[in-house]
TORNUDREN-198615 format. One record per residue (C-alpha): residue number from 0; residue in one letter; z, y, x. Coordinates in steps of 0.5 Angstrom, whole numbers, plus 500, padded with zeros to 3 digits. Each point is the difference from the previous one (the first is absolute). Example, Ala and Ser with C-alpha at 12.3 -4.5 7.8 and 13.67 -1.06 7.14 Angstrom:
2
0:a:516:491:525
1:s:498:507:502
END
This chain:
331
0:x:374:553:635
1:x:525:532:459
2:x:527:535:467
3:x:507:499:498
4:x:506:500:505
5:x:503:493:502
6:x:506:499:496
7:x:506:497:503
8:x:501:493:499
9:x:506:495:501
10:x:495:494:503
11:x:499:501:507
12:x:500:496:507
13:x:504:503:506
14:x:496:499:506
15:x:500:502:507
16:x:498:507:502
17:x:495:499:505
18:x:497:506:504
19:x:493:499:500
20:x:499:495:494
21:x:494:496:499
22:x:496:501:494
23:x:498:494:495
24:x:494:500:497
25:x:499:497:493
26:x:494:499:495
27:x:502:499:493
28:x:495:498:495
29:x:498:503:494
30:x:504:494:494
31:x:505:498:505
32:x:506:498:496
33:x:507:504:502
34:x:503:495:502
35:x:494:497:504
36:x:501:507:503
37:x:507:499:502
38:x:498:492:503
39:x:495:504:505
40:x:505:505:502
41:x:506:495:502
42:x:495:496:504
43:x:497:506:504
44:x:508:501:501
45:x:501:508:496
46:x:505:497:495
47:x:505:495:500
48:x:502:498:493
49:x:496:498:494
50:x:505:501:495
51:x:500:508:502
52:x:493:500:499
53:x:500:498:494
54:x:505:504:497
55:x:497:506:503
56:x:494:497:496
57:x:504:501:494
58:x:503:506:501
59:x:494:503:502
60:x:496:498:494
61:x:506:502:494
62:x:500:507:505
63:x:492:500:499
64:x:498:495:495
65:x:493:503:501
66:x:500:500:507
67:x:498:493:504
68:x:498:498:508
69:x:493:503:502
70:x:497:496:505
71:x:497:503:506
72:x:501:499:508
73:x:508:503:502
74:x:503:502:506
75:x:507:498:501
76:x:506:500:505
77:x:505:495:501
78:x:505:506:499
79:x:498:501:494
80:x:505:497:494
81:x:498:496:495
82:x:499:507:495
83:x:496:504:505
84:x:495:494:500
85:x:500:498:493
86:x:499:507:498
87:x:494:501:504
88:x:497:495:497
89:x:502:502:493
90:x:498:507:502
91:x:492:498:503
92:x:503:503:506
93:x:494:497:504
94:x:498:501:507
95:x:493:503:500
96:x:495:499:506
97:x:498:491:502
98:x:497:498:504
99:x:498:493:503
100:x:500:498:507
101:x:496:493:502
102:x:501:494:503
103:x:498:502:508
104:x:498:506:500
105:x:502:504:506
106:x:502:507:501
107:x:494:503:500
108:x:498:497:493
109:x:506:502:497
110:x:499:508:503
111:x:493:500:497
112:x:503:497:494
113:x:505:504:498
114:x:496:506:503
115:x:495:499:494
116:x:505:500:496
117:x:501:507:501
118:x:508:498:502
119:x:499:503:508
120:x:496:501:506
121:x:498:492:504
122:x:502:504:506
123:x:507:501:497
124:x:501:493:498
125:x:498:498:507
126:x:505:504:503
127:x:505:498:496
128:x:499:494:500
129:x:500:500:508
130:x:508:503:499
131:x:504:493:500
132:x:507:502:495
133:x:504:494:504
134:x:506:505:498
135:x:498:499:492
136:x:497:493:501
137:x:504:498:506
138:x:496:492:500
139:x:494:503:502
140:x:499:497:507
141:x:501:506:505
142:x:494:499:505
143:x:494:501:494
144:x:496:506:501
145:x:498:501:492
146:x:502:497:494
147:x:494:495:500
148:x:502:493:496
149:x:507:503:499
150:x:497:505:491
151:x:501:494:497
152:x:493:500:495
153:x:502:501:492
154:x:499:504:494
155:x:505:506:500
156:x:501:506:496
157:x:503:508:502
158:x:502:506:497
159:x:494:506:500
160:x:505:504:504
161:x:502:494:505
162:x:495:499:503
163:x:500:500:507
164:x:497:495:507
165:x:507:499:501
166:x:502:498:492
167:x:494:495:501
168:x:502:497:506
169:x:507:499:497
170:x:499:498:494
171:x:495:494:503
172:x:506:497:506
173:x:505:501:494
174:x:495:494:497
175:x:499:497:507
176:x:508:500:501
177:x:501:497:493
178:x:494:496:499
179:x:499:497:508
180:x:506:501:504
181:x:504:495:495
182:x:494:494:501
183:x:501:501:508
184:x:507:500:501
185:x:500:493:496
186:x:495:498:503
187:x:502:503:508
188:x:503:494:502
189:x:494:495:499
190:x:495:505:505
191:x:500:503:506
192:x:496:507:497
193:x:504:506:501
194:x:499:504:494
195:x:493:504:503
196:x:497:494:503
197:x:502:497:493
198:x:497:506:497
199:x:493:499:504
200:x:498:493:500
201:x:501:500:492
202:x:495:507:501
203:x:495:496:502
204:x:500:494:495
205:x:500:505:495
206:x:494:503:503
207:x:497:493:501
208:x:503:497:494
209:x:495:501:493
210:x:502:493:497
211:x:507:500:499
212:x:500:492:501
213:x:498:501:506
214:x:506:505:503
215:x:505:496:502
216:x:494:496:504
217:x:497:506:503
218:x:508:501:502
219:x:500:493:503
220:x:495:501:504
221:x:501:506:503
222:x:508:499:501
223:x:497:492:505
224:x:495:506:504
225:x:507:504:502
226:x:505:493:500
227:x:493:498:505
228:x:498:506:504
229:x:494:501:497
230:x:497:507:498
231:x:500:502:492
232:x:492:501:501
233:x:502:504:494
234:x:494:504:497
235:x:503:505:496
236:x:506:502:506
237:x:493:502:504
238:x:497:504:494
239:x:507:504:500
240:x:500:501:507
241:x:493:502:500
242:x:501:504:493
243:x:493:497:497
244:x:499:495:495
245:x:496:494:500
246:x:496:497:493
247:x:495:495:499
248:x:495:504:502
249:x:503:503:506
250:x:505:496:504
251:x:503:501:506
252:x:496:500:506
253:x:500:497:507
254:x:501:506:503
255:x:506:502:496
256:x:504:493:500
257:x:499:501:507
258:x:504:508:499
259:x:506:500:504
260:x:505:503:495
261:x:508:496:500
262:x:497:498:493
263:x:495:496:501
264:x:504:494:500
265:x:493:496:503
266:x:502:503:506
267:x:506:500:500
268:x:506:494:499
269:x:505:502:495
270:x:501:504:494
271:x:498:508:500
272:x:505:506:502
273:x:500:501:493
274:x:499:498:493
275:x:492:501:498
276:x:503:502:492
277:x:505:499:494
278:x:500:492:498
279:x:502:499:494
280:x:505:494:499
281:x:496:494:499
282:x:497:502:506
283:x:508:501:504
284:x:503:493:496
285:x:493:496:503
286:x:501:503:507
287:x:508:499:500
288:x:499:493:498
289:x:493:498:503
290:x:498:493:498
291:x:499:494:505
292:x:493:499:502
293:x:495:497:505
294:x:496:505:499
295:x:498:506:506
296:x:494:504:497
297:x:497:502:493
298:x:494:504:498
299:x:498:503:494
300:x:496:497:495
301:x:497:507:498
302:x:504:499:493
303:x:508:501:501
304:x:501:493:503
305:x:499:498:507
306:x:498:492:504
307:x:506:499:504
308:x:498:495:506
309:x:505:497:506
310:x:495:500:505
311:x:496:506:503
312:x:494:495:499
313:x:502:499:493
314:x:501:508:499
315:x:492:501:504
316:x:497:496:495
317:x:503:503:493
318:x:499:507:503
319:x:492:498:501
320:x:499:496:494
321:x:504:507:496
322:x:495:504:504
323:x:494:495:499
324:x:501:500:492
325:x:501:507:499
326:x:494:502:504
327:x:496:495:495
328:x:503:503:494
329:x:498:507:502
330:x:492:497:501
END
């Protein structure tokens, strides 16, 4: 169907020491006002006090009036206290290397990506990203044979010296357990999903879904095929399967929708054995909270929306009026 030694300070948190902290990845524009800095900080949970951030404002510039903020992308620990974290920032101590994972990709994408960009080989990824850190991120549900779904798609940034496939892996569940295990743990009770099946069905809307309108009907539709026992009919968990992908100009074939594979959910009733990429969050809210609709099918117009039909006749008739408008436009 993204030179100087810290001084002491008196301005600091206490926090709890945790034995593998997960760090916090924070952008900070170029004019951002001081105190704008500070909000950002509070709400990403790294400081607490606002009062003890604007006296360590004050503090820092009468210390060096010539001194300032400078903006750039950070990396932070919750362990770290409020002098640490202001300092980088005062400092321009800023992470070095970005890079920025798309909405959908699959492993192998983001293996050649970061291939490309010279961090370390795809085949290093791949094997990494078969290696499931449930000590690290005890959440991960236990029976998946790779990370697929689970690394969170986003712009993150490392230290030259850091950069390894099991620091990029950390630092993209880190941001799925931040970002994504809080909206499933609200929402749980609402939904028969488990955290994996919940992963894969919104991997396929964000495979599906161009406009982002129509996201929670697309969920619709596939949540009434499961509630009701009928395959998917999904084109692209049969392209993941098959390793292929389909365009305008080459779609997929009979015989390859035909293709035995557990991913070809046109054979097969129910989800597939694992998530088919990393949906964002739209894309996982749409799929836990899918909209009510009558709809069971829908096909795409060729321009990122779809023609959703009740019935399987309704359906056969927009798939060849589609079909009959696109071959008049190519004569």
């Amino acid at each position: 169907m993204s030179a100087s030694a810290p001084m002491a300070s008196p301005f600091t948190k206490e926090t709890d020491e945790e034995s593998k902290p997960k760090a916090i990845y924070l952008e900070i524009a170029s004019g951002t006002p001081g105190q704008q800095i500070g909000t950002k900080l509070i709400n990403q949970g790294l400081i607490r006090s606002e009062t003890a951030w604007k006296l360590w404002t004050r503090w820092q510039t009468f210390r060096e009036p010539n001194g300032g903020f400078q903006a750039g992308a950070y990396e932070f620990y919750p362990t770290e206290d409020l002098n640490a974290i202001a300092t980088k920032i005062w400092r321009g101590s800023v992470v070095q290397d970005g890079y920025t994972i798309r909405e959908g990709w699959t492993l192998k994408k983001m293996a050649d990506y970061l291939e490309s960009l010279g961090f370390f080989s795809a085949k290093e990824f791949m094997a990494a990203a078969s290696e499931i850190p449930t000590n690290e991120f005890p959440w991960l549900p236990k029976d998946i044979p790779h990370l697929e779904g689970f690394l969170y798609p986003d712009t993150y940034h490392l230290n030259s010296d850091q950069i390894s496939p099991q620091a990029v892996i950390r630092q993209m569940l880190g941001q799925f357990e931040r970002l994504v295990l809080p909206v499933y743990e609200a929402g749980k009770a609402q939904t028969n999903y488990s955290l994996k099946e919940w992963v894969t069905l919104a991997s396929i809307v964000e495979r599906e879904a161009v406009i982002a309108q129509e996201r929670p009907l697309i969920a619709g539709v596939f949540a009434r095929r499961l509630e009701e026992g009928i395959p998917l009919g999904a084109d692209p968990t049969v392209e993941y399967g098959l390793g292929v992908t389909q365009t305008p100009d080459r779609p997929l074939t009979w015989e390859q929708v035909e293709t035995p594979s557990p991913y070809n959910t046109y054979l097969n009733v129910g989800l597939p054995p694992t998530p088919i990429g990393s949906p964002g969050l739209p894309s996982l809210t749409a799929s836990l909270n899918p909209q009510k609709t009558e709809y069971l099918y829908f096909v795409a117009r060729y321009d990122g929306t779809h023609v959703f039909s009740r019935t399987l006749a309704e359906h056969q008739k927009a798939q060849e009026e589609i079909h009959d408008r696109r071959d008049g436009a190519r004569q």
